[in-house]
N, C-alpha and C positions, 0 to 999 in steps of 0.2 A: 751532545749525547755521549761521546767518549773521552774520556779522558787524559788521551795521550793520541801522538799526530799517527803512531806505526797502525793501531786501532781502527783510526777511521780512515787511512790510506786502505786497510786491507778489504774495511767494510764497502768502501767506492768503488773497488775495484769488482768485489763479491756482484754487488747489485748489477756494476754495470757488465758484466760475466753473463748476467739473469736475464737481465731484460734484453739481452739478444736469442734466447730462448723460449717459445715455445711451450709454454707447460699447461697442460689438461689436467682438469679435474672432473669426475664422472660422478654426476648426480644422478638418485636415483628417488622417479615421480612413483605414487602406486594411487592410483586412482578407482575410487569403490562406483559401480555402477547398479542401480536396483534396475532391474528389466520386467516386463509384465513377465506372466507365467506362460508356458510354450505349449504347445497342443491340442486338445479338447479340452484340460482344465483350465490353459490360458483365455479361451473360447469362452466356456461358460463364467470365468472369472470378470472376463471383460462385461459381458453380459452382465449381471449383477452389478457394476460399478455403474454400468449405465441407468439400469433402472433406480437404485441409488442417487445417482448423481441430480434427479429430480430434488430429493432433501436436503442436498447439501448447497454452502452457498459456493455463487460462484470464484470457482480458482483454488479450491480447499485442496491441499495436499497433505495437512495434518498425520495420515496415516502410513504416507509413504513418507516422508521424514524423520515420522516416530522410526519408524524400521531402519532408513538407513543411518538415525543414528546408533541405533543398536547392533548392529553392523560394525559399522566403524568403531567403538569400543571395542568389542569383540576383537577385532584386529589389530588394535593399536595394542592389547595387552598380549594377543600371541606375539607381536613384535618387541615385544618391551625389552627383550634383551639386546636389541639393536637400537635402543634409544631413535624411535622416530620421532620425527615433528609434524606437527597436525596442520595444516595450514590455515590458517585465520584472518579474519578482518580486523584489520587497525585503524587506530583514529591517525589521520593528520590535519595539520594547520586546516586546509582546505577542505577537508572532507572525509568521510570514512573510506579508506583504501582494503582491498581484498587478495590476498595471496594467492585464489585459485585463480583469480583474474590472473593475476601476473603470472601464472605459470602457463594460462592459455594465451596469451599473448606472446611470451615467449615463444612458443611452438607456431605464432603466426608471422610475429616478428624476428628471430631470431634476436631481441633485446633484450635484458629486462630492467624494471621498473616498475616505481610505484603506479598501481592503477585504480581509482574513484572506481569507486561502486556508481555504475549509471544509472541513470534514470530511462530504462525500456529496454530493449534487445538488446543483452550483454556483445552479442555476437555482431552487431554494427562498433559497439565502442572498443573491439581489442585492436584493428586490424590499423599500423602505421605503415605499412609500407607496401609499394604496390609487387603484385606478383605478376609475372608472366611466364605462361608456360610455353615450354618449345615442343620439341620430337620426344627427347628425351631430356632435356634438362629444364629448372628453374633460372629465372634471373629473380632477384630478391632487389628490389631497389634503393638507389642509396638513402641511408635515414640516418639525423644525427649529426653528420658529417662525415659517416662514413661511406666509404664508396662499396656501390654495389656489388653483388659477390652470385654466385651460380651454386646451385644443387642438382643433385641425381639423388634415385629412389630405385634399393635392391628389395625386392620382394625375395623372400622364400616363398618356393612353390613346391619342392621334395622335401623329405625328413630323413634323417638318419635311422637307421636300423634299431640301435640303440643311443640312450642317452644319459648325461651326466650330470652333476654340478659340476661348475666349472668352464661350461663348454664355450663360453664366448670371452672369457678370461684373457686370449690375445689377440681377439679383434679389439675391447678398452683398454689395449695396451697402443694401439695405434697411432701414430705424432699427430692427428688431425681430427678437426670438429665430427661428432654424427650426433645425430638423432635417432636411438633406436626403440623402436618403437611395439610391444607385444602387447595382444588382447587374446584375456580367454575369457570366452563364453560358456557359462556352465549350460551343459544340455542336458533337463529332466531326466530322470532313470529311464522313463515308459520310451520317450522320443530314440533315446541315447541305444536303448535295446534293440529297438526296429531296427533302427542302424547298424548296429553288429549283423543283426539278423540278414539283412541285408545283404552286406558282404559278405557270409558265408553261403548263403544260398546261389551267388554269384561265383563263389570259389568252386562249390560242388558244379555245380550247371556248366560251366567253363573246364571242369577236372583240373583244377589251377592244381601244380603239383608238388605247391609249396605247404607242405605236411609243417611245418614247421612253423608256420607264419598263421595257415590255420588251428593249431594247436597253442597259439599267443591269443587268436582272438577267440577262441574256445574261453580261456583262463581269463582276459578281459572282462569278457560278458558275466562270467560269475562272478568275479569279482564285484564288478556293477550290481548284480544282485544282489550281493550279498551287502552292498554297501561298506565294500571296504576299499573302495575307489568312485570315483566320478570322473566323468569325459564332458570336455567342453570345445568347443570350436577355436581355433587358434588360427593367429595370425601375427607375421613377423614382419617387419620393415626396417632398412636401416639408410637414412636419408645423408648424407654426405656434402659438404659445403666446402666452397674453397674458391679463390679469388677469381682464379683463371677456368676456362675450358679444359686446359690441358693437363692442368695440376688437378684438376677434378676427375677427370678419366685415369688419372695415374692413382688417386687414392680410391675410386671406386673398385680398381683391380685389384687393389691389395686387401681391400675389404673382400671382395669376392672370392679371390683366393685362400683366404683364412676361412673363410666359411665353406667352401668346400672342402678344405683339412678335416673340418668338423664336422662333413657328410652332409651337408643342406645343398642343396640346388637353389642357388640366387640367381634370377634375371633383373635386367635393367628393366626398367618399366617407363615404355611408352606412350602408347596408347591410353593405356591406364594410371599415366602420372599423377593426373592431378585428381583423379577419385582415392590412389593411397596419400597424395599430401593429405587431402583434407578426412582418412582414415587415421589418422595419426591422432586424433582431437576424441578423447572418450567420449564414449556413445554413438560415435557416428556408424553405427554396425552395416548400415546400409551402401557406407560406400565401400567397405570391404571387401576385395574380389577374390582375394587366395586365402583360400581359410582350408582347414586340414580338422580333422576331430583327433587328438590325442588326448593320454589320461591326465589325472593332475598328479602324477608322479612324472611323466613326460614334463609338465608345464615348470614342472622345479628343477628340473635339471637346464630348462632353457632360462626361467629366472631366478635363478638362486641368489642372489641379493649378493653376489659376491664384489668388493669395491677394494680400491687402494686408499692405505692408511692416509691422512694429509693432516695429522698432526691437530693441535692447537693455535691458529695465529694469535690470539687472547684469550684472556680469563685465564691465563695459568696465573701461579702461586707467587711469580716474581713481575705478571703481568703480561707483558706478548710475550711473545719467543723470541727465545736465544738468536736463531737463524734461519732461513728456510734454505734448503739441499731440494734438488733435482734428484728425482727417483729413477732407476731406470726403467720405467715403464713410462716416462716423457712426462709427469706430472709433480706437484708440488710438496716435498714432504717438511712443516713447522716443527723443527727439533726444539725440543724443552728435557732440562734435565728432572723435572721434579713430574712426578703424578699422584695428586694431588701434591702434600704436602711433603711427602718422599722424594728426595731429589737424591740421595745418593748414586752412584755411575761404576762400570767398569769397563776398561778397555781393553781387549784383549787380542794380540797380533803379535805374529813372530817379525823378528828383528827384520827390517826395510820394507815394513808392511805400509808402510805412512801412519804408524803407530802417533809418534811427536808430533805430527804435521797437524794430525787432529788435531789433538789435545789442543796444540799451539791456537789450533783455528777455533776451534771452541770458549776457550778462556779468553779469544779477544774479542769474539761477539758478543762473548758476556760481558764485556765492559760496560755493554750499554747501562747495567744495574748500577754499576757503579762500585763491583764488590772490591773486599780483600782477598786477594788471593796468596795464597799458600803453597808451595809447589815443593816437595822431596823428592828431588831431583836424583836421576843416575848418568853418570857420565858427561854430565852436561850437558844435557838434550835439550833442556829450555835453558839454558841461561843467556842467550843472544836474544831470546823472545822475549823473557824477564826485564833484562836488561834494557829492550830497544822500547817497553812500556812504561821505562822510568823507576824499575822494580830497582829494589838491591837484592845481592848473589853473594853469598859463603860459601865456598870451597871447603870442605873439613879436611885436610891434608894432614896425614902424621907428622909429630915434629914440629906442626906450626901451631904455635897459640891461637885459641879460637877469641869467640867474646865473650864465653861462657862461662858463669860464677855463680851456678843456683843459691849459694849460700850467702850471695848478696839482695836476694828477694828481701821485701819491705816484711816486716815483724806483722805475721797477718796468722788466726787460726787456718786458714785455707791452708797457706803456705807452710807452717809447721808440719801443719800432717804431710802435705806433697814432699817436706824435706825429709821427717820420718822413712817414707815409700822407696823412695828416691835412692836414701844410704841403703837401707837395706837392700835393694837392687844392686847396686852399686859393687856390697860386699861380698854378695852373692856371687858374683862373676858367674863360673862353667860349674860352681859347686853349689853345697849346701847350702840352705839359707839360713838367717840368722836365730838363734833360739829363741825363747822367749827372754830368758834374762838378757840376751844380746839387742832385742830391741828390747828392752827398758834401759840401755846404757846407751844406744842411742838416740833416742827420744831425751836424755840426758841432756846429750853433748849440743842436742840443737839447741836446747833449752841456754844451755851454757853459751853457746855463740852469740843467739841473739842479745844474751847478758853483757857481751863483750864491746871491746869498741870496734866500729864499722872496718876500722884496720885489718883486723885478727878474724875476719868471716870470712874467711879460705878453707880450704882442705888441708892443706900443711901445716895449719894451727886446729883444726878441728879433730886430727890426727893423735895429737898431741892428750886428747883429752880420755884417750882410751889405754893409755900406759900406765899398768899397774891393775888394770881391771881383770882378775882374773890370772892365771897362770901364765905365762908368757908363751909362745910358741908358734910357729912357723903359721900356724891357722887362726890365730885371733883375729879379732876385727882389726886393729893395730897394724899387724902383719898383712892384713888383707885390704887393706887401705892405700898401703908399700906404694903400689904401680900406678896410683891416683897422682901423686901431689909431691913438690921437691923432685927431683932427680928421677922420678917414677917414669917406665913407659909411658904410661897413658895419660900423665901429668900436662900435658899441652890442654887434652879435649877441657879439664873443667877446672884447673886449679891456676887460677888466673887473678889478677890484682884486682880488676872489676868486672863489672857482667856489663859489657857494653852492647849486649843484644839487642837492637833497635826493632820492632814488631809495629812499628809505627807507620812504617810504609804500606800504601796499598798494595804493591806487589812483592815477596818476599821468597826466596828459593835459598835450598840448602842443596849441597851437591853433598851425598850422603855416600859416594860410590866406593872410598875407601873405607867403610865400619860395616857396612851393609852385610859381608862375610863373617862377622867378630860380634857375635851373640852378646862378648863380655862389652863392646864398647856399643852398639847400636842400641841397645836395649834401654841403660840409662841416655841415651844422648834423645832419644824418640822420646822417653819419656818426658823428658825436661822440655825439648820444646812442645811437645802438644800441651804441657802445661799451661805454660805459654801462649801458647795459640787462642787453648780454653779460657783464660782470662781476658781477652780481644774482644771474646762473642758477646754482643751487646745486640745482639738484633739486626745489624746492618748486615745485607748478602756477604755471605766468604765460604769461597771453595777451596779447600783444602785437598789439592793430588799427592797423592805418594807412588810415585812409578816402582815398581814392583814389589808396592802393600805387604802383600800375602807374607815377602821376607822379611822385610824392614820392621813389622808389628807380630812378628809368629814367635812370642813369648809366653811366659804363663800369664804376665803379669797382666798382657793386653786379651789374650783370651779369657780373664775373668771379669775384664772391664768392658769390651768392643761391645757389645749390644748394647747396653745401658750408655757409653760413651754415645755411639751414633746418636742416638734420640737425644742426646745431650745436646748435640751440637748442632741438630733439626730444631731442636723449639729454640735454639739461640740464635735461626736463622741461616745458619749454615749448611753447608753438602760436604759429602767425602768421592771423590775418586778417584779409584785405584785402576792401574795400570797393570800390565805383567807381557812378557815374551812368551811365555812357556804357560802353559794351559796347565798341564800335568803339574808341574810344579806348585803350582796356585792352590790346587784341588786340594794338594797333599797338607797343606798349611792348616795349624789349627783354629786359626779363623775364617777356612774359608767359607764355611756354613754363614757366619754370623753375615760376612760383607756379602755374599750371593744374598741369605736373603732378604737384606735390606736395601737390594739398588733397584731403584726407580729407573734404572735405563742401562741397559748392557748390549755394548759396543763390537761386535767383533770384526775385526781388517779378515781379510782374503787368505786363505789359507789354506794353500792343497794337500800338505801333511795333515791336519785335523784328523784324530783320533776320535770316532763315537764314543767312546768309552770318556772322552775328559768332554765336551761340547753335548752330547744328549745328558750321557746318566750325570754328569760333572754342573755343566751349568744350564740343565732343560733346556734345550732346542729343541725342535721337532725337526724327524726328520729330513722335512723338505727345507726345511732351516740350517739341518748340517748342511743339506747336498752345494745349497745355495753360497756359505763359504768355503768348501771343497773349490768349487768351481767359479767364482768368479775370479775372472781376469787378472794375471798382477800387472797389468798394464792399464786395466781397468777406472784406477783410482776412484775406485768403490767400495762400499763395507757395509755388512747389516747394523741395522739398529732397531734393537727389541724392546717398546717400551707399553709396559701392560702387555694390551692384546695387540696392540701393534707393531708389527714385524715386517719390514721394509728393507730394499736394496736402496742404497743413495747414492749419490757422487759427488765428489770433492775436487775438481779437475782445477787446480791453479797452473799447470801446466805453460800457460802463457805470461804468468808473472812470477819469472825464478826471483827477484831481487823477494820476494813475500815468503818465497818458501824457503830460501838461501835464509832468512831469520828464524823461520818457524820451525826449520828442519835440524841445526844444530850440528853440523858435523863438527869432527875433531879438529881437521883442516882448520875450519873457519874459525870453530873456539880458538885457536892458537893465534890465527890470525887478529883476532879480538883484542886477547892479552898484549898484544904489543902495542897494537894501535889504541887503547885505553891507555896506556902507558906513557904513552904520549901527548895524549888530550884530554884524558880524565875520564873519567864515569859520564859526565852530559851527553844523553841519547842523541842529541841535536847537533854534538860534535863527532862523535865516535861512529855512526850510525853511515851518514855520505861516503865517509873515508873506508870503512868496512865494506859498504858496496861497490863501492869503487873499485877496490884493490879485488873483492871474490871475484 
């Protein structure tokens, strides 16, 4: 599955990190119930089906299916922006299998699986495992091969004063199995009235002196009339599983404490254990003992359908997922960098935020694709990670010949124009650019090059082709060519005997840290390799980072290409991610529009300096989304990740394997450490890699 040994060392280690954890995912059931009508009109309704039901044949329910499938419609399209699924019958090998089955068995079994549609009393064919009920708790017995396990069942029997969405948000934040379980029963206007009525007539008669509480059911009742609310009968249960007795009493108190936070009065249920187990199974209204009449603006604040993001395991754009992260709310988050076919990324975290360590750990989960990777490197952050995957690493060091010789590219129209681009960049430097007759003397001189022999395709001979053009003077192209080539300053970066730039490797890193400040030398040096790069893209995955983008590309030349570039290099298969320390900094860059809003997934590390002004108005967060990298932990090794609408806390904890993060993390120390000991053994990861751990 990976490609190199450092890869699937860190991925062994990832899983086996995982699978000593614990991780919840909270599914949410919503189950449509048709009930006769309640009253005198339910009275006289029933009446009527009975005299009826002489014409009809027997077991007809035609008219009550018509309806609730009209119902359910109805519902599925007021949800439709939460993309529900309908649960259905499917064929298998053996027989047609039904999903509602398998959801009520679940709730009897605590398993799930396929389950045949039977032949007679659905309700003989769910039940695998036997129950026993005690004082207060369940034993569930063992099925499977798994061993048996014990339940407890908390009833809400009070209500809070007021209520919210939201409000159960940190009880499904809880490290442990439950089952929770809410029925509301819509109660007719006429029935739903008397009842109001009721208890106000009880308020008055009692001189209850709560003016306040009768001035809510005042407002209720009209409301009701007016039909701009409905009350239904409600009921809550939250059923709690767990190996032990003990561990079962310890998570029912945390349950019940959090529910008291949120103003409910939970008891354990005794007595009446086993009438709310089996209240738990839609329709059973009858075994229902604690039910409350609240309105269905009450019933939304207790279900608000709120859940945690859990990503994509498949069907993404490169196929599963990159990796799955533990969220901190104890459940599963599937990181992908693309949605849909947008895969572009930014990371954003000030310096020792575990900015690299990501990235590092990112790009070698993604090995599983198999991609090219591309990495514009600062300070050497990845080049140990690079390195230790088998990648090659250029250093750009003033002074030292690189392998760079654009004007040794093969005689191609592509490349003429990029060379055209390229000069004129080139002589552009911190000034003017070149006129028009200046570029038709340079469009010349390429012409002339590639005329020449393969020798003479330098800079110090293409140089040569601009003297006499024009007046002589301190600002010609001639003149302004000077610090390119021969004896020039900047003569190392490109004026070189061959272009020995090898693009060939899957993993490839530039260490860009000495030009990155020098507009005149970074400008051409980016341009020349994402040429570069752009001729690679054949369709196969390749992610291309540039740690701190916003500077390394904040030219004219890339601000009039970067949009049209990015989609260039998405339908060619590719992604871009950018990096940055400085938030502000980023903002101010004249690309930063283009890269914000083309990234399919933006990363931010922990951050208690965070300015609103660069994180909301800069790159839209919300504000519960600033407060959340304000304040997570730097000890934390956590960081949001905002992809689409999903917006999640994760964690990254390698903590227990420094020899992963000692390569992933890149200090200077160790870079130096590196150089000596490659110096001695070579580039082979297989050699350098033991010896580097060794000696950090």
């Amino acid at each position: 599955m990976f490609g190199d040994p450092f890869s699937a060392a860190l991925d062994t280690a990832w899983r086996s990190r995982l699978a000593l954890r614990r991780l919840y995912v909270n599914d949410l059931y919503l189950t449509l119930v048709i009930r006769p009508t309640a009253g005198r009109a339910g009275i006289a309704e029933q009446l009527l089906k009975l005299v009826g039901a002489f014409n009809l044949p027997s077991g007809d329910s035609s008219a009550e299916v018509r309806l609730l499938n009209q119902a359910r419609e109805t519902l599925m399209a007021a949800l439709d922006a939460y993309r529900p699924e309908l649960l259905c019958a499917y064929d298998l090998p053996n027989g047609l299998a039904s999903e509602p089955a398998e959801f009520l068995a679940m709730l009897v079994n605590d398993t799930t699986g396929p389950v045949l549609l039977p032949i007679g009393d659905l309700g003989h064919a769910l039940p695998r495992r036997r129950l026993s009920f005690g004082a207060d708790a369940i034993e569930l017995g063992a099925i499977d091969g798994e061993p048996a396990e014990f339940a407890a069942i908390l009833s809400v029997k009070d209500y809070p004063a007021q209520t919210s969405a939201g409000m159960f948000d940190d009880l499904y934040r809880l490290p442990f199995e439950m089952t929770v379980t809410q029925t509301f029963a819509i109660v007719d206007r006429g029935p739903g009235l008397e009842r109001m009525d009721l208890a106000l007539r009880r308020m008055r008669s009692a001189d209850d002196a709560a003016v306040s509480l009768r001035g809510e059911l005042e407002q209720a009742k009209d409301d009701v009339a007016a039909g701009r609310a409905v009350f239904g009968e409600h009921h809550l249960t939250v059923m709690l599983k767990a190996a032990t007795l003990a561990e079962l009493d310890q998570n029912l108190g945390e349950a019940q404490a959090l529910l008291a936070e949120a103003g409910f009065a939970a008891v354990r249920e005794d007595l009446g254990l086993e009438a709310a187990f089996w209240a738990q199974f839609p329709g059973n209204f009858s075994y229902i003992a604690r039910r409350a009449l609240v309105s269905s603006a009450n019933f939304a604040g207790f279900a608000s359908a709120h859940n945690f993001p859990v990503g994509l395991a498949s069907g993404n754009h490169w196929g599963s997922a990159v990796t799955l992260f533990e969220t901190t709310s104890a459940g599963p988050y599937f990181f992908n960098f693309h949605r849909g076919d947008l895969g572009n990324f930014t990371v954003i975290g000030p310096s020792g935020s575990g900015k690299t360590v990501v990235l590092g750990f990112l790009l070698a989960q993604a090995r599983r694709f198999n991609p090219r990777i591309v990495f514009f490197d600062k300070d050497r952050g990845a080049e140990i990670f690079l390195r230790a995957i088998g990648g090659v690493y250029d250093n750009l060091r003033p002074g030292e010949p690189t392998r760079m010789n654009p004007l040794a590219l093969p005689d191609t129209a592509a490349n003429r124009l990029f060379l055209n681009q390229w000069l004129a960049r080139l002589v552009t430097g911190e000034g003017a650019p070149p006129t028009t007759e200046e570029l038709a003397w340079i469009a010349d001189a390429v012409d002339a090059s590639f005329a020449g022999p393969p020798a003479h395709r330098r800079l110090r001979y293409l140089a040569e082709l601009f003297r006499g053009r024009g007046r002589a003077s301190s600002s010609d192209i001639a003149a302004r060519l000077a610090p390119w080539h021969s004896a020039g300053e900047h003569a190392w970066l490109f004026d070189n005997e061959f272009d020995a730039l090898d693009l060939g490797a899957d993993s490839i890193g530039f260490d860009m840290t000495a030009i990155l400040d020098i507009p005149a030398l970074r400008s051409p040096a980016m341009l020349y390799l994402f040429h570069r790069v752009e001729e690679r893209l054949d369709g196969r995955p390749t992610i291309i980072v540039v740690d701190e983008g916003w500077k390394a590309l904040d030219d004219d030349v890339f601000v009039a290409r970067i949009r049209d570039w990015e989609k260039t290099i998405r339908k060619r298969g590719g992604i871009m991610g950018f990096a940055t320390q400085s938030a502000s900094d980023a903002l101010q860059s004249r690309i930063a529009s283009a890269i914000i809003e083309q990234a399919g997934t933006q990363i931010f590390m922990a951050n208690a300096s965070a300015q609103a002004s660069d994180y909301i108005d800069g790159f839209g967060l919300t504000a519960h989304e600033f407060d959340l990298v304000r304040t997570i932990p730097d000890n934390a090794r956590a960081f949001l990740v905002k992809h689409g609408n999903d917006s999640v806390v994760v964690r990254l904890n390698l903590a227990s394997e420094p020899e992963l993060l000692m390569v992933l993390s890149g200090r200077e120390r160790t870079v130096r450490l590196l150089d000596s000991i490659r110096a001695q053994v070579g580039d082979d990861p297989t050699a350098w890699l033991p010896r580097l751990l060794a000696a950090a």
